[in-house]
N, C-alpha and C positions, 0 to 999 in steps of 0.2 A: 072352255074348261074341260071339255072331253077327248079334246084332240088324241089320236093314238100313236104313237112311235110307228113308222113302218117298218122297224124290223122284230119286235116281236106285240105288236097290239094295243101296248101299254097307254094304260093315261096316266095326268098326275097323279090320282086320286090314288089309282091303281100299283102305282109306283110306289108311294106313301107306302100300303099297305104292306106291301113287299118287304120294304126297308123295319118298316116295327116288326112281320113277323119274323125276320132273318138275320136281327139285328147279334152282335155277339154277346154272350150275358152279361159280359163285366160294361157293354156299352150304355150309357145312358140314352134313354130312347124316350123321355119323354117331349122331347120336341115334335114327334111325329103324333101327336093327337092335335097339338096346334095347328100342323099343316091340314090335318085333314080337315079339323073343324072350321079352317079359313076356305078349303078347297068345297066344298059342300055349302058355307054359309055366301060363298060365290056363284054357287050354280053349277056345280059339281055334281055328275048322275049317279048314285048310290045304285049299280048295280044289284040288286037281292041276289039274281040268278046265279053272278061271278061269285057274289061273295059265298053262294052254299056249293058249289060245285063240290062236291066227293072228291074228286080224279086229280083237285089242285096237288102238286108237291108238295108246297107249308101247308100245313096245318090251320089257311086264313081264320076258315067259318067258326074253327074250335077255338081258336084262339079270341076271337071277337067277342065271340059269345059268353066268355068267361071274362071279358073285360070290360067293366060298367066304364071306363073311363072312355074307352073306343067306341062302345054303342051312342054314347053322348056325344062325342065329336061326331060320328055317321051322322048325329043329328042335327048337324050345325052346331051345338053348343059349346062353347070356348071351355076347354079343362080346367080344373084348378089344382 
């Protein structure tokens, strides 16, 4: 579940995150709390570190953090 892209790091999990923070507004993006809630409820490693990093370009940690529906998927638990 962790494997990394070798050309820039990435895992799924991580990938996910990307795609929900980056997505375009008019995009619907509520499939990416499924993904993640499956990639996590798989055995998914919920970096803490990655996800509070300052230095990210999006906006992850801020963005997470104001999303009870993403904290819950982080959790494993399926969105509704």
């Amino acid at each position: 579940m962790d494997i990394e892209d070798k050309r820039f790091g990435g895992t799924p999990l991580g990938w996910a995150l990307y795609g929900w923070c980056d997505h375009p507004l008019e995009a619907h993006h509520g499939g990416y709390y499924e993904v993640v809630a499956r990639l996590v409820a798989a055995g998914a490693t919920v970096e803490r570190e990655w996800l509070a990093d300052p230095d990210r370009e999006l906006p992850i940690p801020q963005k997470v953090r104001a999303d009870r529906r993403m904290l819950a998927a982080l959790r494993g638990e399926m969105p509704r």
